[in-house]
TORKOL-4160 file (C-alpha; in steps of 0.2 Angstrom, whole numbers, padded with zeros to 4 digits, m for minus):
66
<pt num="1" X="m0043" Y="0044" Z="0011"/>
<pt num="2" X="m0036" Y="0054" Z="m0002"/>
<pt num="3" X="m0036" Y="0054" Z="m0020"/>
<pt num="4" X="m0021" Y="0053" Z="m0029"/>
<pt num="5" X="m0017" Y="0049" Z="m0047"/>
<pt num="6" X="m0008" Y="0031" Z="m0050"/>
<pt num="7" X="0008" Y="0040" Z="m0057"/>
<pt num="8" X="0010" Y="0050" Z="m0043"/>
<pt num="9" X="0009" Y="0035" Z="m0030"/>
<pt num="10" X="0020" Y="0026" Z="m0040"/>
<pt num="11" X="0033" Y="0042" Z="m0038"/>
<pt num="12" X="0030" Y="0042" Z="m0022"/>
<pt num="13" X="0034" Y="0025" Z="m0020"/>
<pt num="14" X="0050" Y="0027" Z="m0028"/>
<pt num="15" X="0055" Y="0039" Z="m0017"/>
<pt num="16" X="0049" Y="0030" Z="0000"/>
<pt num="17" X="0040" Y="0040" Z="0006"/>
<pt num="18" X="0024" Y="0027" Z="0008"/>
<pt num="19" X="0023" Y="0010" Z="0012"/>
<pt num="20" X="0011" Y="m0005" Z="0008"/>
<pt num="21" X="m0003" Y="m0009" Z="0015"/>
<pt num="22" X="m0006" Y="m0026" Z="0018"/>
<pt num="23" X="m0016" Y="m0042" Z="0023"/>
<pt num="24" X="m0025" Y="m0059" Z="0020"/>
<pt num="25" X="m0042" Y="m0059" Z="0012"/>
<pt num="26" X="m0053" Y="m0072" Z="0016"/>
<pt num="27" X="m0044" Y="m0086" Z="0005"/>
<pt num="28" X="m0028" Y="m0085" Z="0012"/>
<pt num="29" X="m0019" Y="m0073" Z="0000"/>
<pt num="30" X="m0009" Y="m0062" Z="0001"/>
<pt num="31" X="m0017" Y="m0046" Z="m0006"/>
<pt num="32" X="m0013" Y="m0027" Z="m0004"/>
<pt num="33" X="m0026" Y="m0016" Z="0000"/>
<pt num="34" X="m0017" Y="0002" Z="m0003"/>
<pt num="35" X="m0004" Y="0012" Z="0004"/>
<pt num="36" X="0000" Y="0024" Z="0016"/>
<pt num="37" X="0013" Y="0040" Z="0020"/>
<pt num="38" X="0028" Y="0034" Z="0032"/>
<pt num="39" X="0026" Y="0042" Z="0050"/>
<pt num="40" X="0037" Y="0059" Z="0048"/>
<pt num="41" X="0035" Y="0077" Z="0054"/>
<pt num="42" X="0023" Y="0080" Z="0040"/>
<pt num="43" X="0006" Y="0088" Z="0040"/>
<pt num="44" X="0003" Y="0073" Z="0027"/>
<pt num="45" X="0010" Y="0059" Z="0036"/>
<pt num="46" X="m0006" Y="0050" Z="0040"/>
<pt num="47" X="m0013" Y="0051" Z="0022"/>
<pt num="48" X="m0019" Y="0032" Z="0016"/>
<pt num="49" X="m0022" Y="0028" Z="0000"/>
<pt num="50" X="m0033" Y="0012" Z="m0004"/>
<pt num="51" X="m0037" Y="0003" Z="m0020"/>
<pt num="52" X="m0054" Y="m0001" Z="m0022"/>
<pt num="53" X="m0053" Y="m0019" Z="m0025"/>
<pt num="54" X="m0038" Y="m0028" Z="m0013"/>
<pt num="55" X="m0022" Y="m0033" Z="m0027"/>
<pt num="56" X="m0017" Y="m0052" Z="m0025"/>
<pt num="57" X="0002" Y="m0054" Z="m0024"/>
<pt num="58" X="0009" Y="m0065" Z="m0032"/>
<pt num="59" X="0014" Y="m0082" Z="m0029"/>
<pt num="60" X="0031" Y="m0076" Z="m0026"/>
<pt num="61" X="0029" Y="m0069" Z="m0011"/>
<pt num="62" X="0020" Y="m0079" Z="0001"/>
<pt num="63" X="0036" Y="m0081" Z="0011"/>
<pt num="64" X="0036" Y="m0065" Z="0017"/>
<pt num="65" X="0029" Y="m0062" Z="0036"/>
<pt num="66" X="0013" Y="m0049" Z="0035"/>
């Protein structure tokens, strides 16, 4: 795991060059534990990056298939 300032995930998040990482914790919610590079030629393209604690998603977004 690699460490990586929050403003420079969220640029590259923008650019899409990572993609969530997601689950269900033990309640049944959804949650997001980090993120990860998208699968390219790059010598970086198996970097993950996890949060400590898991984010709960909201509400919102329960319809979508994880």
């Amino acid at each position: 795991m690699s460490k990586l300032s929050p403003t420079k995930i969220q640029k590259l998040i923008a650019k899409g060059r990572v993609v969530p990482v997601l689950g269900r914790n033990e309640k049944g919610e959804n949650v997001i534990y980090g993120y990860r590079r998208k699968n390219n030629r790059s010598t970086k393209s198996h970097e993950q990056y996890m949060f400590v604690e898991p984010v709960v998603l909201d509400k919102a977004v329960e319809n979508v298939k994880i």
